[in-house]
N, C-alpha and C positions, 0 to 999 in steps of 0.2 A: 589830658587824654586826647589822642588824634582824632578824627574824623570817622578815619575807618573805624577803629575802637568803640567809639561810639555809636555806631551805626550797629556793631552788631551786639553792643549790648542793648541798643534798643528793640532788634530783634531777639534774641533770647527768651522773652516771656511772650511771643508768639508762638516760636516754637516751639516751647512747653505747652504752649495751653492746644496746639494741633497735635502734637502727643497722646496729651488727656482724653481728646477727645476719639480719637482714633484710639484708644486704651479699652473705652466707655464701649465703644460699637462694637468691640470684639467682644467684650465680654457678655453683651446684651446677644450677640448670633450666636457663640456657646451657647445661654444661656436657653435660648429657644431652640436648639438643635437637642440638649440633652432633656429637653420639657416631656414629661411625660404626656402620650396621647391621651386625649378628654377623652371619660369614657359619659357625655351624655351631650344631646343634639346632636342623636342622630350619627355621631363619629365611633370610629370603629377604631381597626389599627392603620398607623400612618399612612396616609396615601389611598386608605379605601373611604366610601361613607356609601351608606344607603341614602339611593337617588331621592333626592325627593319632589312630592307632584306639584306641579304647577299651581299658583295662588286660585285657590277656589272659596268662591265667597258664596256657592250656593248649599243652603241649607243640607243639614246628613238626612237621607232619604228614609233610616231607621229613626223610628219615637226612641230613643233609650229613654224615656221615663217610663213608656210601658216597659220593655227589654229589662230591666234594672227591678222595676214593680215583679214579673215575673221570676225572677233571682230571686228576692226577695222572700216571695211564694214558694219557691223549689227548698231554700234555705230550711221551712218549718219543716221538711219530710224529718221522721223520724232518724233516717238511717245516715244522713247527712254530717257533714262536721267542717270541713272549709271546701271553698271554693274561689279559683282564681277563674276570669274571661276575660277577655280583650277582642275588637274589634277592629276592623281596616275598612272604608269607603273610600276606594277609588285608589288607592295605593296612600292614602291617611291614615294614620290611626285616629278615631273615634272614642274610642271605648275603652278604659280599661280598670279594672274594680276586683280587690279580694274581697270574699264573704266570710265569716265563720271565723274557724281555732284551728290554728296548729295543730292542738292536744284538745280534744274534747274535754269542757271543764274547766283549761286553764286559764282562758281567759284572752289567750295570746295570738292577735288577729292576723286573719291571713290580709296582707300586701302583695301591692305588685312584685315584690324583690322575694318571696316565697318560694325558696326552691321546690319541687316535685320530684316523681318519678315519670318521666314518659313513656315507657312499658314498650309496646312496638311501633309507638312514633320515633323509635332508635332506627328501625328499619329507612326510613330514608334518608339520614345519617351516613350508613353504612352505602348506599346507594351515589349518592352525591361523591362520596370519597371517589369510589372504586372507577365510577363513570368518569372523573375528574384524569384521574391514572389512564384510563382508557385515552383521552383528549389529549394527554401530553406525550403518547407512546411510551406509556411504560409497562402496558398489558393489553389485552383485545377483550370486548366484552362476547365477541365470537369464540375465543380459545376453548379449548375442551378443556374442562376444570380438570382431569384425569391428566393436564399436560403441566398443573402448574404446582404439582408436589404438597396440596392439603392432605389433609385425615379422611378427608369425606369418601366414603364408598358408597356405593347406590347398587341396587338391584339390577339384573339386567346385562342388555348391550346398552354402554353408556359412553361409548366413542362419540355421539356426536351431542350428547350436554354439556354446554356451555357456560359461560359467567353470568350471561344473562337469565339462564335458564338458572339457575340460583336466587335469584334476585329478583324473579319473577314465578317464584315458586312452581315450578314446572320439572322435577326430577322425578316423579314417577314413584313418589313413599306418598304409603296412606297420610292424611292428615294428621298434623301432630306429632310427628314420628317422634316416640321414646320422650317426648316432655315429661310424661311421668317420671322417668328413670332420673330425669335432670332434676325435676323437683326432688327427689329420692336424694341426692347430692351426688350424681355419678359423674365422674369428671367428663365433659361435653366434647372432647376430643376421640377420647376413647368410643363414646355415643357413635360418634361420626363415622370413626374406623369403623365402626361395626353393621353400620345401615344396609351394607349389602347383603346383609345376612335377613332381611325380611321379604316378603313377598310382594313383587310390582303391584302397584295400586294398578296403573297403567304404563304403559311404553311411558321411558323419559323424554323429556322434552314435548310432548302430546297433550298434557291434561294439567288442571290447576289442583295443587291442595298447599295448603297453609303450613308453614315450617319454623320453625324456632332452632332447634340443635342442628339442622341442617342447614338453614340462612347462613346462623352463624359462620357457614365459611368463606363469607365475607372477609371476618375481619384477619382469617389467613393467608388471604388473597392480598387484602392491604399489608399487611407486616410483611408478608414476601417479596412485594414490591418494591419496598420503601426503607427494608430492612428496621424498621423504627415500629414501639410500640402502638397497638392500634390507638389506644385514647389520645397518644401526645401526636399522632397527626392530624386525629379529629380536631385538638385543641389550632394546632397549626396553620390547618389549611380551610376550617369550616370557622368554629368557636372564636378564635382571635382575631380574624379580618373581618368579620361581620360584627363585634363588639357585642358577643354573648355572653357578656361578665361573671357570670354565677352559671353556666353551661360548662356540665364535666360528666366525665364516666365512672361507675363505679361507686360504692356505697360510703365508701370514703368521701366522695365529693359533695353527695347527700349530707349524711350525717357533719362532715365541715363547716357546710353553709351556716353562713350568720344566722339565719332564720329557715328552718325549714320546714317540712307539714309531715308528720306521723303518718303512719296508715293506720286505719282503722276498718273494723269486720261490721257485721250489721248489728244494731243497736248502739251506734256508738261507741265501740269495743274496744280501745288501744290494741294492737297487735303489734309483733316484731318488725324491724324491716328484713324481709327475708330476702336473702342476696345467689339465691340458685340462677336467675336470670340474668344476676351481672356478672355471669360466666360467660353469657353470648352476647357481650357487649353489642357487636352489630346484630343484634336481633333486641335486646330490651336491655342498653345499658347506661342510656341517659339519662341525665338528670336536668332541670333549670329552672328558672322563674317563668313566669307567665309574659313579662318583662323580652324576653332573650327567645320563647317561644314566635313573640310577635315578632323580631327579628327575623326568626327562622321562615314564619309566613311571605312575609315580604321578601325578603331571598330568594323563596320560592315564585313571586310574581314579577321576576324581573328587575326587584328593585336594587339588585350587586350583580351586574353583570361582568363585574371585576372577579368576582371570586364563582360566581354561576351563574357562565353567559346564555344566552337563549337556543340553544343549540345542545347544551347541556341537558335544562329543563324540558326541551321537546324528549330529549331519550330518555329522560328518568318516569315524565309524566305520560308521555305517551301509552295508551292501551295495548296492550300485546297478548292476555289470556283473559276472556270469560272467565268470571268467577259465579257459578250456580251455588244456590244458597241451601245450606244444608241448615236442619235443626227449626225450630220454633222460629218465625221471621213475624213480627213485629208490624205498626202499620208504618213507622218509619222506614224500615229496611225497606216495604214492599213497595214506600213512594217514591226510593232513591232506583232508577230502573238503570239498564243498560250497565248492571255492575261488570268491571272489569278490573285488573294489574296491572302495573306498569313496571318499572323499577322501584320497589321501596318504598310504591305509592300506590292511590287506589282512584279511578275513575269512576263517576258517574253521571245521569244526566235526572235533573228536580224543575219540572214545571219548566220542561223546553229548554234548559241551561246548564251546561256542561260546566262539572263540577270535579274537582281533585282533591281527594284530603287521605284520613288515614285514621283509625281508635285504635287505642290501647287499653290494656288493663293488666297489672299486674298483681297480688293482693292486700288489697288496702288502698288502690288508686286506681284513678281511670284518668284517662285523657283524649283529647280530642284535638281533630285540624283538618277544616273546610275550607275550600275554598272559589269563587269563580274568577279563572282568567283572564277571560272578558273582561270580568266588572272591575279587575285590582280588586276585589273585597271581599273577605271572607272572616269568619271566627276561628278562635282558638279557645280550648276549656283544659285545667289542670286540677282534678280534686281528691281528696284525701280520705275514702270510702268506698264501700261496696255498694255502691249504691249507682248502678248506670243506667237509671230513668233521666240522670241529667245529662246525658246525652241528646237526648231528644230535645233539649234547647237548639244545636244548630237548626232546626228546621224550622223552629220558632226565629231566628234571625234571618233569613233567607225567607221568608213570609213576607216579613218585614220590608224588606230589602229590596223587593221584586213586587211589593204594593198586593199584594194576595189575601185571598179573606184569611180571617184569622183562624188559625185550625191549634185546640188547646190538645197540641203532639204531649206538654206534659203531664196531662192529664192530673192536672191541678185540680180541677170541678170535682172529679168522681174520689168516693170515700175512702176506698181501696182499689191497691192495684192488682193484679196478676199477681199470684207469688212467683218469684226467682230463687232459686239456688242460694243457699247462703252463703257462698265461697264461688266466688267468679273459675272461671280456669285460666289460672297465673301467664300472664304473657301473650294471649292472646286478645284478638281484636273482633 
């Protein structure tokens, strides 16, 4: 064999094994290109994550073994059956703990990963979308709703009601307009058409009242826009980049869930899931864990400025109508002062601290989301009952939180409470 010959059979099984190897890398960058995204620490969809806060080694300013003691205590009410909470100090999460049953009786405990109904914490949802469309020019939240081809009629001259006047319930129908009719199962577009046919509470755009079939045209706003169904752009542009896993719309989504929580009337009562509100999906059509809630919290404080940047949050949260309190007010409503609306969300100020959140209730569930801005820290509650005395825990965590004497808001001590209505009124807050 010559020299040369030899030389390059000596090379030969170098350059196989540089082959190989170059073989191995390609297939290890597929292999991590086609990886599907982690859905836990903190990761979302590729390319997003919620920020997270700076290492803090000083202690959480809330006891949660009093906090948890308390739960505890709320747990033995009669009318009770699960309960999800979670917490956030300083943009951390702290806290987060199911109580109870699925199914009264069954035995099968609520976890974090517990789907719910969020009733009109859908409402800023539908808010985030719309404002979101508004930021990229794809609609004006100034436009005269009357220019963008909904159902919706209103009373009146309604030339200058706008998107936002929608989403800050400022259209000029009595409160509630026609929820009846929607519980009744009338289809909620038809509702819409037909609004102009009642009598001005007030000039639109002038005054606050509370709306559900009329919010709801929201989510015509968004399908108009986007030409795409309202839940799969929820799912797209909110639920998916913020890694809301078990976050979806519709009673399908609910009742799908691996594990999800029943509703239940008072006494412990199994009842149906009644699905008349996940007609106004932007008005009560979410569902999630307590899990994808706290997601949602944090979202809201800044922590995905990728998907809702600060500038967003100023116009969704921001105050924009007085809301005077109509009906029987409570000593928590009367502690929370300066109430206002904003976009799909609700303002107040507790013991000199400006606070944003939002309740729901629809029947067999109630829910909750407070928060302060300042602080990064607020709660979240998702429970599976008639029972909205546990409500009154956020005021019990913000006690806490802000070092305040202890004030027993659930009225744990005393033997009985007030009586309440035994049937909430579905969808509202």
């Amino acid at each position: 064999m010559s020299k040369s010959k030899a030389g390059r059979a000596g090379r030969l099984p170098v350059v196989l094994a540089l082959i190989l190897v170059a073989c191995i890398a390609l297939f290890l960058a597929v292999a991590a290109y086609l990886k599907p995204p982690s859905r836990s620490g903190g990761e979302a969809s590729p390319g997003i994550k919620l920020l997270e806060p700076p290492a803090d080694a000083s202690p959480a300013r809330v006891d949660y073994r009093r906090l948890d003691a308390r739960i505890t205590a709320l747990m033995q009410d009669p009318d009770m059956v699960g309960l999800a909470v979670g917490t956030v100090e300083r943009g951390r999460v702290r806290f987060v703990k199911g109580y109870g049953e699925t199914v009264a009786g069954s035995g099968v405990p609520i976890t974090p990963d517990t789907v719910f109904r969020w009733a009109s914490l859908s409402k800023s949802v539908a808010a985030a979308l719309v404002a979101g469309l508004a930021d990229e020019g794809k609609l004006s939240l100034d436009a005269p709703v009357a220019s963008l081809h909904t159902t919706l009629t209103l009373p009146g001259d309604t030339r200058n009601v706008t998107v936002a006047d929608v989403l800050s319930h400022r259209l000029g129908l009595v409160r509630n307009a026609w929820d009846d009719r929607l519980e009744a199962g009338e289809d909620p577009k038809t509702l819409r058409s037909e609004l102009g046919t009642l009598a001005p509470f007030c000039p639109p755009a002038t005054c606050y009242a509370y709306q559900n079939v009329a919010f709801d045209t929201a989510s015509e706003i968004v399908e108009g826009a986007t030409a795409r169904d309202y839940a799969s752009v929820a799912r797209a542009r909110l639920f998916g980049p913020l890694g809301m896993t078990n976050a979806s719309i519709g009673r399908a989504g609910l009742q799908g869930a691996g594990r999800w929580a029943q509703p239940h009337h008072r006494g412990r009562v199994p009842a149906r899931v009644d699905d008349n509100y996940y007609h106004v999906p932007a008005a009560g059509g979410v569902n999630s864990s307590i899990n994808d809630l706290l997601r949602w919290m944090r979202a809201q404080m800044g922590d995905a400025p990728a998907v809702l940047s600060p500038k967003l949050l100023d116009i969704m949260h921001r105050p924009r109508v007085s809301t005077p309190p109509h009906g029987r007010r409570g000593p928590m409503d009367r502690a929370l002062t300066n109430a206002a609306y904003g976009l799909g969300w609700r303002s107040y100020t507790y013991a000199g601290h400006s606070l944003v959140g939002h309740r729901g209730s629809v029947d067999g569930y109630g829910s909750l989301i407070l928060f302060d801005p300042a602080e990064r820290s607020g709660i979240v509650m998702l429970w599976n009952s008639n029972q909205f005395k546990a409500a009154r825990l956020q005021l019990e965590f913000f006690d806490l939180l802000y070092g305040l004497p202890q004030t027993d808001w659930l009225e744990l001590q005393k033997p009985e409470e007030v009586a309440h209505p035994s049937q909430p009124v579905p969808g509202t807050d």
